[in-house]
py3Dmol code that shows the C-alpha trace and the ligand (Angstrom):
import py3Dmol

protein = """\
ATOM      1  CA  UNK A   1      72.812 -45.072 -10.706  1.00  0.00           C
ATOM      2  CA  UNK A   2      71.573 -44.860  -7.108  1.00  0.00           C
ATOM      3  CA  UNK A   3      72.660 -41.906  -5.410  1.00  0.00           C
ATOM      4  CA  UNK A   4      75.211 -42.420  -1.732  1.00  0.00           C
ATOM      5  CA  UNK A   5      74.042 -39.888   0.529  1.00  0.00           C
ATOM      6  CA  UNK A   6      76.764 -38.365   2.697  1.00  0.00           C
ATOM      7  CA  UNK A   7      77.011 -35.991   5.674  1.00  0.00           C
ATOM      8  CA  UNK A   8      79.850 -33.692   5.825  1.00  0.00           C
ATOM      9  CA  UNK A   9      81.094 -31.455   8.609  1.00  0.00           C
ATOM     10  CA  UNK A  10      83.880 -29.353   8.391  1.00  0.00           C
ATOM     11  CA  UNK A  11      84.912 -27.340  11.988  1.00  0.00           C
ATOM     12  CA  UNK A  12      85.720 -23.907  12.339  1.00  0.00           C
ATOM     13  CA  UNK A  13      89.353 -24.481  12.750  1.00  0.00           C
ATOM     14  CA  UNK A  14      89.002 -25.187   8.751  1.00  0.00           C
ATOM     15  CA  UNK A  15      86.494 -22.447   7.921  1.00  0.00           C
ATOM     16  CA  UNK A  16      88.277 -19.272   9.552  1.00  0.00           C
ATOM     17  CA  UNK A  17      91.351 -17.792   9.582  1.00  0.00           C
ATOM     18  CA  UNK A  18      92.470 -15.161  11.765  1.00  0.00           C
ATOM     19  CA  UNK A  19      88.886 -14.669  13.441  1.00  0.00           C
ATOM     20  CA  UNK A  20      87.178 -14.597   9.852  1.00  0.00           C
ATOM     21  CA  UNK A  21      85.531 -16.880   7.765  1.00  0.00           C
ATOM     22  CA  UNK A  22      88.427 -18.482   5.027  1.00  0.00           C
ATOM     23  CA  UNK A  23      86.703 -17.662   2.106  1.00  0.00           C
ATOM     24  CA  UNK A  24      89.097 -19.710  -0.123  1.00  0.00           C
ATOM     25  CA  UNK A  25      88.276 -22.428   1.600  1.00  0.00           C
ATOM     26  CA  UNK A  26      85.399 -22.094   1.722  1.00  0.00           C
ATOM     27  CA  UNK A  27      85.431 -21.769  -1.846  1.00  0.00           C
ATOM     28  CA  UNK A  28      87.311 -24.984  -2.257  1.00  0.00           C
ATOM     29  CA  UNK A  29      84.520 -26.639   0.121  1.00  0.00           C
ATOM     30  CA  UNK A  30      81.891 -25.907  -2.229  1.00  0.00           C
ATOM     31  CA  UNK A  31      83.504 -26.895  -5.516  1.00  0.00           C
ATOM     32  CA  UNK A  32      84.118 -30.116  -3.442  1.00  0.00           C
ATOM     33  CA  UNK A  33      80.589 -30.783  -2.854  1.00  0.00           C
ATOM     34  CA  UNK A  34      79.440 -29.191  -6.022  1.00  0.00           C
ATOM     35  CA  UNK A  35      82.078 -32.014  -7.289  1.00  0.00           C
ATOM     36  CA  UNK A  36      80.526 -34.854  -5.186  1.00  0.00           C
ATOM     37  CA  UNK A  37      77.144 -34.047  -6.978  1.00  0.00           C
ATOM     38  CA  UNK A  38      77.791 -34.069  -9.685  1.00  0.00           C
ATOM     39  CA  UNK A  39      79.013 -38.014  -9.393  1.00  0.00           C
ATOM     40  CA  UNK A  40      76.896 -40.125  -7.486  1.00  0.00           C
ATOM     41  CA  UNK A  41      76.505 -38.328  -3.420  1.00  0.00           C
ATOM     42  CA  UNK A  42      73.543 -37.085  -1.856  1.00  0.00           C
ATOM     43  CA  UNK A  43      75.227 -34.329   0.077  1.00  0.00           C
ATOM     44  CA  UNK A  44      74.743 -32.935   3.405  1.00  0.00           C
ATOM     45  CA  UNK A  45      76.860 -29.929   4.927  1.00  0.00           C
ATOM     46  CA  UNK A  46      77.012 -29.359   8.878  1.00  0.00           C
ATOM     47  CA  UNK A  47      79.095 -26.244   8.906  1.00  0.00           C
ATOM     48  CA  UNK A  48      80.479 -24.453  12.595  1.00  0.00           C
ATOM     49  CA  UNK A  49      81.395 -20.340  11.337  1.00  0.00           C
ATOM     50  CA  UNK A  50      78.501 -18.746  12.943  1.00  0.00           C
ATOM     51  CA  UNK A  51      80.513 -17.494  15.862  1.00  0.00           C
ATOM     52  CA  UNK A  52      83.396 -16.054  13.481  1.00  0.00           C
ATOM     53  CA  UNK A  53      81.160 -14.547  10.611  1.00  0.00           C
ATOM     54  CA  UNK A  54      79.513 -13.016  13.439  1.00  0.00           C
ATOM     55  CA  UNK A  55      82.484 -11.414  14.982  1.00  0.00           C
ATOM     56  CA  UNK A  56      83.548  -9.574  11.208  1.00  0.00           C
ATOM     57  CA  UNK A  57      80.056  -7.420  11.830  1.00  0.00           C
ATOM     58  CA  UNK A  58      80.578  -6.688  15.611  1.00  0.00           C
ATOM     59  CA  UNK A  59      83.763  -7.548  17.372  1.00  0.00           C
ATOM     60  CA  UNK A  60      82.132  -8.557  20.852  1.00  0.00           C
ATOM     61  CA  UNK A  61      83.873 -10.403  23.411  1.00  0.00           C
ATOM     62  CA  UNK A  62      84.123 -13.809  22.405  1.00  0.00           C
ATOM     63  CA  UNK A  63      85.186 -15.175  26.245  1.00  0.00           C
ATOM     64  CA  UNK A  64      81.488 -15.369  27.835  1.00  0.00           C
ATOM     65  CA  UNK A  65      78.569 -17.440  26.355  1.00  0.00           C
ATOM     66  CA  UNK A  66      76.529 -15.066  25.932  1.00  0.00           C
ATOM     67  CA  UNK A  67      78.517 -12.882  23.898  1.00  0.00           C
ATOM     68  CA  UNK A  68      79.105 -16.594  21.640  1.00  0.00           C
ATOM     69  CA  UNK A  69      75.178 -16.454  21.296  1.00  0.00           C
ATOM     70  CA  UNK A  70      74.890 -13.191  19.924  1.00  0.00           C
ATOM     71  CA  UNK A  71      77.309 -13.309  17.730  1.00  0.00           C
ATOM     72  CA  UNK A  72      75.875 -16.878  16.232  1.00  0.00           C
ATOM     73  CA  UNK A  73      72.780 -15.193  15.850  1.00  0.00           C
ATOM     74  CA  UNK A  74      74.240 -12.080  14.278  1.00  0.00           C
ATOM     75  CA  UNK A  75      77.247 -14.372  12.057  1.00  0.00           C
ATOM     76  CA  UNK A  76      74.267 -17.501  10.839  1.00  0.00           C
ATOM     77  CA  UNK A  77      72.647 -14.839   8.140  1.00  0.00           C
ATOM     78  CA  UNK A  78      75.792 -14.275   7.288  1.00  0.00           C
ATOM     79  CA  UNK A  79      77.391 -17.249   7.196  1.00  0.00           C
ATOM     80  CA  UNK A  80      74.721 -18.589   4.873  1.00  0.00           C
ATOM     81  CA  UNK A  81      74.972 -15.607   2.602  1.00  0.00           C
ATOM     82  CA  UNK A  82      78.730 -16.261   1.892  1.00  0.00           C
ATOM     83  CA  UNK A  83      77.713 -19.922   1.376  1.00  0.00           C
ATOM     84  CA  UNK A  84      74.580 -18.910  -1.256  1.00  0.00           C
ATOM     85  CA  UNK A  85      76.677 -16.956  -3.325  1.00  0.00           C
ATOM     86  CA  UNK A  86      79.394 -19.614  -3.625  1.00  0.00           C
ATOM     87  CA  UNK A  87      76.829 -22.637  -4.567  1.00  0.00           C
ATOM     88  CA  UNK A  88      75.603 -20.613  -7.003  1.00  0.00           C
ATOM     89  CA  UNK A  89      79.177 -19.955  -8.872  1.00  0.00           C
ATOM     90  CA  UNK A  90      78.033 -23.997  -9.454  1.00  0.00           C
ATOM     91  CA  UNK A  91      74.377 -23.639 -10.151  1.00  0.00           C
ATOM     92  CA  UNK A  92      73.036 -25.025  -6.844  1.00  0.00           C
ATOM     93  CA  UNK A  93      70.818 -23.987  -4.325  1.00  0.00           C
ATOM     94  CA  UNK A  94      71.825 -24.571  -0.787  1.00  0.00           C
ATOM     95  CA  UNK A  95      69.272 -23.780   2.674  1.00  0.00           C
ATOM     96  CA  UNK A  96      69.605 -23.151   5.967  1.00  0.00           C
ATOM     97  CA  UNK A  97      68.610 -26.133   8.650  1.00  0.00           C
ATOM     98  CA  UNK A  98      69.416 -25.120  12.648  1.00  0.00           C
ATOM     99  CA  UNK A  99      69.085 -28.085  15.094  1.00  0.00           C
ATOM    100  CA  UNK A 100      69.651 -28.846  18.392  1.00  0.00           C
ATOM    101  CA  UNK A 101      70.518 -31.455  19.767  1.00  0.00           C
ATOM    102  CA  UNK A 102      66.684 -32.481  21.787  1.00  0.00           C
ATOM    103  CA  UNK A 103      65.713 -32.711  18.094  1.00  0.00           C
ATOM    104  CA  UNK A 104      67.321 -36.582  18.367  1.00  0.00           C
ATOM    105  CA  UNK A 105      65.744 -37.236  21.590  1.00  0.00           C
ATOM    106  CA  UNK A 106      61.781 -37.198  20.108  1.00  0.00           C
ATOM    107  CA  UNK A 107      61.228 -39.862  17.334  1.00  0.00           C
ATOM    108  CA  UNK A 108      58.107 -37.700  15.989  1.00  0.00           C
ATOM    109  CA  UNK A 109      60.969 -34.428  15.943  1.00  0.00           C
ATOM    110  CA  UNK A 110      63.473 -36.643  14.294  1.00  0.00           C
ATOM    111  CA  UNK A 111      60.629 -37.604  11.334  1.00  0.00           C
ATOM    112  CA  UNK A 112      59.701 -34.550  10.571  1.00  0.00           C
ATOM    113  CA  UNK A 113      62.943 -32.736  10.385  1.00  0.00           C
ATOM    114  CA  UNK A 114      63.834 -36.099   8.303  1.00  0.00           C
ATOM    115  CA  UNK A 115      60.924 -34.937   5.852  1.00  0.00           C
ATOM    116  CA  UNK A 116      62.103 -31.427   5.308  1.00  0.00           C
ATOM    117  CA  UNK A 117      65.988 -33.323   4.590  1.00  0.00           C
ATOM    118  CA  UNK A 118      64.709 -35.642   2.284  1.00  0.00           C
ATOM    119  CA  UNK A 119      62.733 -33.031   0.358  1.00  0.00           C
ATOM    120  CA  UNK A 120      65.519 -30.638   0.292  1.00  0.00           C
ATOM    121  CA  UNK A 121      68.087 -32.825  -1.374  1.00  0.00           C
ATOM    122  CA  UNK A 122      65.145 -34.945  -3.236  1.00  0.00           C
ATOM    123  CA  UNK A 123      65.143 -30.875  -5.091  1.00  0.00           C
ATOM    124  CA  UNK A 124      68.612 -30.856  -5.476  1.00  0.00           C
ATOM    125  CA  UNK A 125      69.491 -28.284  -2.598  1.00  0.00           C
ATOM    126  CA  UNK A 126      72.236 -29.138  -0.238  1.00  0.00           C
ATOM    127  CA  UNK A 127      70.842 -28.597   3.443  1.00  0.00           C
ATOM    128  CA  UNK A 128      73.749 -27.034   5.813  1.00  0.00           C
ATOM    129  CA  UNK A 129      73.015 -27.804   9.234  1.00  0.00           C
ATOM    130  CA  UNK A 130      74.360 -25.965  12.211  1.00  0.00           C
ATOM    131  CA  UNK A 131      73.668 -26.153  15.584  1.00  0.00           C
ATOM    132  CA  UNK A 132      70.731 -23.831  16.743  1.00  0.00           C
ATOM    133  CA  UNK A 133      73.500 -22.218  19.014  1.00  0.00           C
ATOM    134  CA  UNK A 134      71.515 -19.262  20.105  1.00  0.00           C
ATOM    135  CA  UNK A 135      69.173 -21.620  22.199  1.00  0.00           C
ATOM    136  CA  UNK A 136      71.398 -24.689  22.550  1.00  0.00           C
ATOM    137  CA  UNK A 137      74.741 -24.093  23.968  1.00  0.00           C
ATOM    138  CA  UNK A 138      76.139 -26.940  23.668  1.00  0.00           C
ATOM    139  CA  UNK A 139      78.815 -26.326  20.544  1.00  0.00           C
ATOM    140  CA  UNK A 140      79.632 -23.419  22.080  1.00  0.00           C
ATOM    141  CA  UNK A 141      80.271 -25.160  25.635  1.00  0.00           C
ATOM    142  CA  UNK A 142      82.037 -28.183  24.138  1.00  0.00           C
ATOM    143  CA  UNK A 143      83.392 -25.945  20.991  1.00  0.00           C
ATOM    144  CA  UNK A 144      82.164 -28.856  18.296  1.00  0.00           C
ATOM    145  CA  UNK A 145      79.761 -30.164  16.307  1.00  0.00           C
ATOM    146  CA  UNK A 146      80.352 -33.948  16.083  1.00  0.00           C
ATOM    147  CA  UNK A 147      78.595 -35.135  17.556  1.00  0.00           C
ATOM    148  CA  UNK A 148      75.998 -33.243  15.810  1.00  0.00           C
ATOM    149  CA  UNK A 149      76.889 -34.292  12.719  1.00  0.00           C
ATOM    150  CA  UNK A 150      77.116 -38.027  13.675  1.00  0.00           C
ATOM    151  CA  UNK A 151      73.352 -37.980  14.854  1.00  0.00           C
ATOM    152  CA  UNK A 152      72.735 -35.971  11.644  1.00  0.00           C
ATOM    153  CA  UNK A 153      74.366 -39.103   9.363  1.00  0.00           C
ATOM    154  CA  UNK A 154      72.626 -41.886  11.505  1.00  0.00           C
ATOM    155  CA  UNK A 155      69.034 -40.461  11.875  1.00  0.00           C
ATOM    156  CA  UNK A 156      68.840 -38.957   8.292  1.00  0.00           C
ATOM    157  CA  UNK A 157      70.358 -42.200   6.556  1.00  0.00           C
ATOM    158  CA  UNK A 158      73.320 -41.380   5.312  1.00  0.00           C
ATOM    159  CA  UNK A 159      75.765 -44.181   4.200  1.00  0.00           C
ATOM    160  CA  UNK A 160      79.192 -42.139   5.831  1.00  0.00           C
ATOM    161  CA  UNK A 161      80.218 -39.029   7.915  1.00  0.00           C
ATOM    162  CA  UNK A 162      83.064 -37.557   6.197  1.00  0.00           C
ATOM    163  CA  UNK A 163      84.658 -35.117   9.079  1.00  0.00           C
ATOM    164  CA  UNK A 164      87.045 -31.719   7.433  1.00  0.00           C
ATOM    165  CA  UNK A 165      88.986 -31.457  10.405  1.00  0.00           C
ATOM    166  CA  UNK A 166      92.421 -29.480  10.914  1.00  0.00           C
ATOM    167  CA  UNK A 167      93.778 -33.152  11.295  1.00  0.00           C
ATOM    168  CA  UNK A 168      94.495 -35.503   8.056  1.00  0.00           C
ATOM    169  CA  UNK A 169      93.580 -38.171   9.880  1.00  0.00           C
ATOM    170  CA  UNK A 170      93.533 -40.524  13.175  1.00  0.00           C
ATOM    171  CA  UNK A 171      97.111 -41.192  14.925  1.00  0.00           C
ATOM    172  CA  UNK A 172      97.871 -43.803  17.614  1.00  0.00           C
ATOM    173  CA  UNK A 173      98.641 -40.950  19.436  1.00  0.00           C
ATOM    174  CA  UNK A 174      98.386 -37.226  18.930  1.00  0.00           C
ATOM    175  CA  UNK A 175     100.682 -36.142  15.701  1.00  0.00           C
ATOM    176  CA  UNK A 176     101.153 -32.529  17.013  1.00  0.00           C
ATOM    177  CA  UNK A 177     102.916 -33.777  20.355  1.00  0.00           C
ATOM    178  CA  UNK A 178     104.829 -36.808  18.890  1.00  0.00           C
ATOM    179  CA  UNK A 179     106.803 -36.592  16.093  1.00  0.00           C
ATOM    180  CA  UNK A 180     106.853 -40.475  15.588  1.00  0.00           C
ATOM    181  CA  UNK A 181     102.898 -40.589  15.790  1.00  0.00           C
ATOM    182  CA  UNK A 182     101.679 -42.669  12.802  1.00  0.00           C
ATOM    183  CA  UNK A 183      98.553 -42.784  10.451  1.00  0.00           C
ATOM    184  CA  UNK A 184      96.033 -45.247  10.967  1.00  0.00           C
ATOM    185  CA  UNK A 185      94.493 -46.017   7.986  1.00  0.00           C
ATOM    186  CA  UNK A 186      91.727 -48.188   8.773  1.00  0.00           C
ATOM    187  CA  UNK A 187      90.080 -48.527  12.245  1.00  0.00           C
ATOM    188  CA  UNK A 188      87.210 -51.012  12.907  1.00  0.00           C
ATOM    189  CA  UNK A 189      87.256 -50.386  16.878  1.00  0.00           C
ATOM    190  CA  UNK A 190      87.646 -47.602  19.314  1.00  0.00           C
ATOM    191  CA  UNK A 191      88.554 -48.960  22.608  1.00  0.00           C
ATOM    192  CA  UNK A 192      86.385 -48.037  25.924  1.00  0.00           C
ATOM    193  CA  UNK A 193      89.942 -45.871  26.846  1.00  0.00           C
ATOM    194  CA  UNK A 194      89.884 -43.814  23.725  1.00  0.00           C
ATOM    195  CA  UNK A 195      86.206 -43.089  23.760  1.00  0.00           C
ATOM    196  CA  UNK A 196      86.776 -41.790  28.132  1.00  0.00           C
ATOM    197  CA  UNK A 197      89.884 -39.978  27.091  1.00  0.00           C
ATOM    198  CA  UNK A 198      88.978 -36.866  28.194  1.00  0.00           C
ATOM    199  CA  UNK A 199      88.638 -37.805  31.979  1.00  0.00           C
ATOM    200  CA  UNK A 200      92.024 -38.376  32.159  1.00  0.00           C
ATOM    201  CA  UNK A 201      94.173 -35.418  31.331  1.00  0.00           C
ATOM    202  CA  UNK A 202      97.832 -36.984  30.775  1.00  0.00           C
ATOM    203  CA  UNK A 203      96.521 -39.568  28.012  1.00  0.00           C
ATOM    204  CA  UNK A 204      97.826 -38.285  24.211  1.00  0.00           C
ATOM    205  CA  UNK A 205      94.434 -38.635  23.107  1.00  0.00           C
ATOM    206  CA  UNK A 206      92.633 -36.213  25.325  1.00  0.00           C
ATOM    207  CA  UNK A 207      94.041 -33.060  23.760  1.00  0.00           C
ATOM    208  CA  UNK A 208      92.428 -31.806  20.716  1.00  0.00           C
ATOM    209  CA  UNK A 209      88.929 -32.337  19.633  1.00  0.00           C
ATOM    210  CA  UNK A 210      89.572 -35.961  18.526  1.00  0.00           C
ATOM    211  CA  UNK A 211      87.983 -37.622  21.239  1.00  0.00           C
ATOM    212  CA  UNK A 212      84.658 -36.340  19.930  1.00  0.00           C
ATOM    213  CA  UNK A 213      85.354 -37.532  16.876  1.00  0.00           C
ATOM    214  CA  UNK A 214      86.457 -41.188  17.910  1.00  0.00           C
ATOM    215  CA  UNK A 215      83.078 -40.816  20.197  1.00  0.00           C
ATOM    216  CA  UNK A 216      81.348 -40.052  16.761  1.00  0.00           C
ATOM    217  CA  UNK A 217      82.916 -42.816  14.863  1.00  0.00           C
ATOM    218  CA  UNK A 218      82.264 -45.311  17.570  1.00  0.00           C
ATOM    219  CA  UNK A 219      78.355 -44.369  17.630  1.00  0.00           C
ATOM    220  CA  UNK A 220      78.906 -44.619  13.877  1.00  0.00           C
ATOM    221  CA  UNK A 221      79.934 -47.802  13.589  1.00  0.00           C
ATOM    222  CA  UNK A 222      77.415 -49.530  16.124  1.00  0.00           C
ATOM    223  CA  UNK A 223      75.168 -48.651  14.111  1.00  0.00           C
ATOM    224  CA  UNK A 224      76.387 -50.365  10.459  1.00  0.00           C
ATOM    225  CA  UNK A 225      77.576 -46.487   9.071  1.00  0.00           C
ATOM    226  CA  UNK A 226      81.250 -44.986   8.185  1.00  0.00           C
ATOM    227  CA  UNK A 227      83.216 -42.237   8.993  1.00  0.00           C
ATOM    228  CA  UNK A 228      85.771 -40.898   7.030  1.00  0.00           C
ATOM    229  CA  UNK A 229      88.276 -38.585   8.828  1.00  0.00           C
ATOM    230  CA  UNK A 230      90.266 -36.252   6.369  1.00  0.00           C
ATOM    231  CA  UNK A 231      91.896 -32.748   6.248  1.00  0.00           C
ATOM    232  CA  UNK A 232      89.966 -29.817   5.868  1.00  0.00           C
ATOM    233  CA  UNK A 233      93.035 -27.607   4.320  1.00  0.00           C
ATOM    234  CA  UNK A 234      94.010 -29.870   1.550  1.00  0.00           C
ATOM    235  CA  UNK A 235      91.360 -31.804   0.204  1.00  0.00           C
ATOM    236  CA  UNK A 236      93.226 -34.495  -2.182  1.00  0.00           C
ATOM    237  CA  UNK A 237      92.986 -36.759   0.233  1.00  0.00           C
ATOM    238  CA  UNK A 238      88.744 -36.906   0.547  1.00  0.00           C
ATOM    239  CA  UNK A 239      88.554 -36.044  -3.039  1.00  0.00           C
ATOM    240  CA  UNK A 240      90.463 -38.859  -4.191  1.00  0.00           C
ATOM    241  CA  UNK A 241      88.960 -41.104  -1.182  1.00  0.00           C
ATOM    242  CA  UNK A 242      84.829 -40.027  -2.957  1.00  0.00           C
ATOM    243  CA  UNK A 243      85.617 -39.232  -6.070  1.00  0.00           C
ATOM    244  CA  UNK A 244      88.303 -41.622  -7.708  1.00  0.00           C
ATOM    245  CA  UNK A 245      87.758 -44.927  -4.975  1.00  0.00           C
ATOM    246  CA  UNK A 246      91.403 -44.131  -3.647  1.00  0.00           C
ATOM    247  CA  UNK A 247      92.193 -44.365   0.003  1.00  0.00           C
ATOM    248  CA  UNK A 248      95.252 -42.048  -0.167  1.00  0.00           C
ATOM    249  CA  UNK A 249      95.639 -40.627   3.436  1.00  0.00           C
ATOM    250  CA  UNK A 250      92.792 -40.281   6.168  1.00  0.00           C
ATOM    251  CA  UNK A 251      91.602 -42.553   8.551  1.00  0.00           C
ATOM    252  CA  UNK A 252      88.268 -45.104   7.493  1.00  0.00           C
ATOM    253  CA  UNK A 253      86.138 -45.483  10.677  1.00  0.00           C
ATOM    254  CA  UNK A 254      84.159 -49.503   9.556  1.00  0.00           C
ATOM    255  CA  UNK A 255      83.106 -51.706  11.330  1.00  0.00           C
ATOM    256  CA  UNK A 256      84.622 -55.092   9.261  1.00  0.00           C
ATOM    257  CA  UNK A 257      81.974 -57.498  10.817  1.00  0.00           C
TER     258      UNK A 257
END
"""
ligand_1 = """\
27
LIG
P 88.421 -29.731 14.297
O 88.758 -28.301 14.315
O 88.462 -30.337 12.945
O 87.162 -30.079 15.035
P 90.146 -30.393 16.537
O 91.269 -29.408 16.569
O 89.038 -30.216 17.467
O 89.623 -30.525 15.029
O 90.730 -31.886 16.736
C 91.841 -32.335 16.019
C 93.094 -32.284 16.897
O 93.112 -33.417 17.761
C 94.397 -32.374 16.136
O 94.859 -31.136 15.689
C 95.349 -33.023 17.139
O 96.197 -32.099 17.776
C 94.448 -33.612 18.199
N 94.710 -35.037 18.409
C 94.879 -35.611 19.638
N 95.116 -36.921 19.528
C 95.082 -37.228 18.211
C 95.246 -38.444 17.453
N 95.467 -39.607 18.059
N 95.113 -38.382 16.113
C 94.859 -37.209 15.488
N 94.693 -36.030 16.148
C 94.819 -36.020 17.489
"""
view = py3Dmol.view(width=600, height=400)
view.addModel(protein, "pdb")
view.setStyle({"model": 0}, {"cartoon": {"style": "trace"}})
view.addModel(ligand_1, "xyz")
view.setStyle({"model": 1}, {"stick": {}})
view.zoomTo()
view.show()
């Protein structure tokens, strides 16, 4: 049986709790994947935490961007250390890949760092990519990494992003302000308005992170891949979506022509 590979990125909304890393779900995270594995994925982890783990060792001031830097640098070690010891409750190996985002600007940069991907999971070791946020600011500017994670699917040939987020799923408008807000299910296009929703501050969709996400889904798409967006807290919904076939609840980002 041919092996899928998938990228998938869970925020930090989903991996801390209370200015700490959520080790139970972090826990669950990793049985997931371990899960995924052990059918028929190829899979790749972008994980955000670096910031929070960070913060449990030294409690600087998280308001400047300098202070976010150091306590990346201090909170990666760390973060991957939580994450070692869980894989290997399952018998697997995971390692430790920082990008940034120039990486995907220089073909030769994307190759090589495409070698070292292919080699890693070719060995069985799931690669967890984070942002290199110490010398690239950007997730810690824009406070996300999917964008990331949608250049990691496309230029490392995976078949689908699946995004954790600390939202089931895409709304037609944002299910936290509107009661009435309803699940889309399915979405083959992202209109030009979605995708500029954050220039204009009274639309539904600007609040939130999902704009990034549509943004990721629409890049995606145009180029013949999948996004899957599904809660981070509960994760029936993906498991039953990878695992069993079943499109239960979360939103499918394909393109149908
Ligand atoms: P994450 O932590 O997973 O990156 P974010 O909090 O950044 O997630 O983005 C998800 C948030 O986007 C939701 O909690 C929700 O309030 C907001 N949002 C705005 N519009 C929508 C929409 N149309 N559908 C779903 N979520 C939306």
């Amino acid at each position: 049986m041919k092996s899928q590979r998938i990228v998938i990125k869970v925020g930090s909304h989903v991996l801390t709790q209370d200015g700490a890393i959520a080790k139970a779900r972090m826990l669950a995270l990793v049985e997931l994947i371990a899960e995924l594995k052990a059918h028929k994925y190829e899979v790749i982890l972008v994980s955000s935490g670096a910031v929070a783990a960070g913060h449990t060792l030294l409690p600087l001031d998280r308001s400047s961007v300098a202070n976010r830097q150091a306590l990346a640098a201090i909170g990666q070690p760390l973060l991957l250390k939580m994450y070692q010891e869980k894989f290997a409750k399952f018998g697997h190996l995971c390692s430790q890949v920082l990008l940034s985002a120039d990486v995907f600007e220089v073909v030769e940069q994307i190759a090589h760092a495409k070698v070292a991907i292919d080699t890693l999971l070719k060995n069985n070791i799931v690669p967890i990519i984070n942002e290199n946020d110490t010398v690239s600011v950007e997730e810690l500017v824009f406070g996300d990494n999917d964008r990331l994670s949608a250049h990691v699917a496309h230029y490392f040939d995976a078949k689908m992003l699946v995004i954790l987020s600390d939202i089931d799923a895409f709304y037609d408008k944002d299910p936290n302000q509107y009661s009435d807000a309803k699940r889309r299910a399915v979405v083959s296009e992202i209109s030009q308005d979605e995708l500029e929703a954050e220039h204009t501050p009274n639309n539904a969709f600007a609040t939130g992170g999902i704009v990034t996400k549509l943004q990721s889904a629409d890049f995606l798409m145009k180029h013949g891949r999948e996004m899957f967006l599904a809660s981070g807290f509960e994760l029936s919904d993906v498991k039953a979506f990878l695992v069993e076939g079943k499109h239960v609840g979360g939103t499918l980002f394909k393109q149908t022509k």
